[in-house]
N, C-alpha and C positions, 0 to 999 in steps of 0.2 A: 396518579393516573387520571387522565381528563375522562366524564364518565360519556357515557354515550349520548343524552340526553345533549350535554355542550358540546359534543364534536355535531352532532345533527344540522345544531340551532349556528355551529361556527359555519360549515358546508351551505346551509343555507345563507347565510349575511355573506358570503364570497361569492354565489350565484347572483344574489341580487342586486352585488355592485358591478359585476362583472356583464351580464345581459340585461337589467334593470325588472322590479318588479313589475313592470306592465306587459310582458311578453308574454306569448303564449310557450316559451319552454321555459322560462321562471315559476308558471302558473304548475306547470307539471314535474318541473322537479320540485317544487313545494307540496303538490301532493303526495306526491312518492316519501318526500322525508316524512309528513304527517301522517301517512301509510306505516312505515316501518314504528316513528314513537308511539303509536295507539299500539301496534305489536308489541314493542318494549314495556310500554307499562301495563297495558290491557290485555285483549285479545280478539280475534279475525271477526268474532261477533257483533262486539262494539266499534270496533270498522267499519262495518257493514250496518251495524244502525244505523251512525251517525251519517253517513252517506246518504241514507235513502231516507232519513228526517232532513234533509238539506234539500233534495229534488224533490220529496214528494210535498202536495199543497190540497188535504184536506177538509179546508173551511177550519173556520171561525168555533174554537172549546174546543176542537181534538187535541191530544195531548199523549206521548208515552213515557214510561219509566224508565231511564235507563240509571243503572250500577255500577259506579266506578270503582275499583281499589281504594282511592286516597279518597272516600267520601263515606260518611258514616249509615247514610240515607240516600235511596237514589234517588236521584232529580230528575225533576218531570219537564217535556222536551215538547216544544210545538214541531211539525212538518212547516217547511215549508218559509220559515223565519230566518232570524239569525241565530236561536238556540243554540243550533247543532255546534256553529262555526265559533259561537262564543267559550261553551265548553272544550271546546279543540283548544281555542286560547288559554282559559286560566284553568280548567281541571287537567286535560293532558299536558300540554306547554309548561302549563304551571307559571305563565306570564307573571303575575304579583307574588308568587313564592321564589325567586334567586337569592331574595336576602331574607335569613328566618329573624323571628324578633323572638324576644326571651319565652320562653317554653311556661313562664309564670304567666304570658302576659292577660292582663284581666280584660283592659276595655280595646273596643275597636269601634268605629266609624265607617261606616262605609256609604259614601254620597255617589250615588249613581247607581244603586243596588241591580237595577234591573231585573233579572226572573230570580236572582235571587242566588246566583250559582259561586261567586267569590265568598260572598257571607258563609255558603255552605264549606266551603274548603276550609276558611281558617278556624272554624267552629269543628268541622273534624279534627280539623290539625292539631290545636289548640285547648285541650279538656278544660280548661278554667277561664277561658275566653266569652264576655258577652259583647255580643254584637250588636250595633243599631245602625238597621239600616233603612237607607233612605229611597225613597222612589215614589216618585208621584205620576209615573203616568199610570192611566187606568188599569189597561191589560198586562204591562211587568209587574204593576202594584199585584196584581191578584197570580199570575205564577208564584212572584217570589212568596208570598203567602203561603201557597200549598205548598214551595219546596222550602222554607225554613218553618213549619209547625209542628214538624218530627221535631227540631230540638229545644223544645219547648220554652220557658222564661229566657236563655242565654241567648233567643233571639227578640229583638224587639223592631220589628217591623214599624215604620212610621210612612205615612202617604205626604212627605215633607219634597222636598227641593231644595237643596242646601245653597245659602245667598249671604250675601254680606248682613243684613236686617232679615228681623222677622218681620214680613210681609207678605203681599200678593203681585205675583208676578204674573205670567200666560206662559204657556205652555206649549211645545208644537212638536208634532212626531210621538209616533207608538214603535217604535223601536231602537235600537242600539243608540243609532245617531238623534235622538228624540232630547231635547233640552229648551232653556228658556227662551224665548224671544219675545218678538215686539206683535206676535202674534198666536190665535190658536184659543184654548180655554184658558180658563182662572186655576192656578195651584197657591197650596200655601206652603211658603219656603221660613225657614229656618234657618238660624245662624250657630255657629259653633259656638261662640261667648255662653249662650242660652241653652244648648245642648250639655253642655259642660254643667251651667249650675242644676238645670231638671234631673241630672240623674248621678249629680254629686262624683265628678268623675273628677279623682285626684293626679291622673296623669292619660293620655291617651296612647295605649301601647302601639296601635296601628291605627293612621288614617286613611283611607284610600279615598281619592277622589277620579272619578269620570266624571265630570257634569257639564261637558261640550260648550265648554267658555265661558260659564261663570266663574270658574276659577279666577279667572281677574276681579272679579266685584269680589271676591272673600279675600283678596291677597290686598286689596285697596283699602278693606277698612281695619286696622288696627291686629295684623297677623299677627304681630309680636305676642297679642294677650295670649293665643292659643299656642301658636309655636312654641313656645317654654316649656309647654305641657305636654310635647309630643316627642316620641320616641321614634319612628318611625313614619313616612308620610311619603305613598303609593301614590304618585300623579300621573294621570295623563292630561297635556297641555297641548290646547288645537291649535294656534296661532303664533309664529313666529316673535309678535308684539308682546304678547301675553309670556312666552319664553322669558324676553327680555324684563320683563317687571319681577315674574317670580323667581327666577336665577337672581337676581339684584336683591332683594327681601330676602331670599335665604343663605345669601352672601354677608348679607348685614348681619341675620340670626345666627352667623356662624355653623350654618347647611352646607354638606358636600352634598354632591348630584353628581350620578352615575345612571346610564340611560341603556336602559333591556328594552331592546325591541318597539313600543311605544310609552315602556311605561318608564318614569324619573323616579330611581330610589335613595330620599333623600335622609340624611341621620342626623343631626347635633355632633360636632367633634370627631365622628368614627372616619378610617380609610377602611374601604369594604371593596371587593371585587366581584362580580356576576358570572 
């Protein structure tokens, strides 16, 4: 029986090709479906938070807690941001949970951490899971902080930027769409090769990466070394170009790619379905 969750997410992908995401009755039957799955897996309360963290805009340190089911710890929520609209993606959606990885799995990755809300999911999900995750902008650095310090050592928070070299790149944007460029402050970025030997990581059960086009500089230098060691690898890819190089590379590494919504869920050898 198809569950409710993918008949939602199917009604939704035939609205959107059907009157296209930019309309105003696409916008509203996407809220309606996002209305009913906060119902299915939450309830009318958390609805109704998440709605009025999304309109309301409080200034600069206001923060609330909200409690999800599928979350061990609730996570702390700005007004007024992309919080609200984030945790609608990966805690209700459950966008990077379609494909589970082994229930053992030890290590994860996660580049683009943000406030800190995907790290939270699979470290619920996951009891024997350490996570290290990445984010260098100032204000996600200090959310995801407060919301992975409940699960103590099996989070390892670093203020990094994942890149092909360990270096110094600039930085630009304080939210979701917030990544490197040729402009903005100084961050200091890190590479997987170097992640891999500082904390002696013998395979990597999950990677996830968001980091708004640097995926091409880490897929440029030498992926082979790390792809070997990866069981699983959660991408989102911004540019059609960028598409074409890392489809090509995990062609070569013997990668199928299968595409939820905006995220690419890629494996070593496996046929998998979403």
């Amino acid at each position: 029986m198809i569950s409710k969750k993918l008949s939602m997410e199917f009604l939704r992908r035939i609205f959107r090709r059907m009157i296209g995401a930019n309309s105003w009755l696409y916008t509203a039957i996407a809220t309606c479906l996002d209305f009913l799955m906060t119902l299915q897996k939450e309830d009318l309360k958390t609805w109704y938070v998440l709605r009025k963290l999304n309109r309301l805009n409080t200034g600069t340190g206001s923060y609330q807690a909200v409690q999800f089911k599928n979350l061990v710890h609730p996570i702390f929520l700005r007004p007024g941001t992309r919080d609200a609209a984030t945790v609608m993606n990966n805690i209700i959606r459950e966008e990077y949970g379609q494909v589970k990885a082994r229930k053992e799995s030890t290590w994860m990755i996660d580049a683009g951490a943000y406030i800190g809300d995907t790290a939270a999911y699979f470290l619920s999900n996951y009891p024997g899971l350490n996570v290290i995750a990445l984010e260098p902008g100032e204000e996600s650095h200090t959310m995801a902080a407060r919301n992975l310090k409940d699960y103590g050592s099996r989070a390892i928070l670093l203020k990094r930027g994942l890149y092909s070299a360990d270096q110094v790149c600039r930085f630009d944007g304080n939210n979701t769409g917030a990544g490197i460029s040729g402009s903005g402050y100084e961050i200091k970025c890190i590479s997987l090769p170097t992640l891999i030997q500082i904390y002696s990581i013998p395979r990597i059960d999950i990677l996830k990466m968001d980091i708004e086009g640097a995926e091409e500089q880490v897929f440029l230098e030498n992926p082979a070394s790390w792809l070997r060691l990866t069981d699983l690898l959660l991408i989102e890819i911004h540019k059609p170009h960028i598409l074409g190089l890392i489809s090509t590379v995990l062609r070569e590494n013997n990668f199928s790619m299968r595409l939820h919504r905006t995220v690419w869920y890629c494996q070593p050898d496996i046929s998998y379905t979403t």
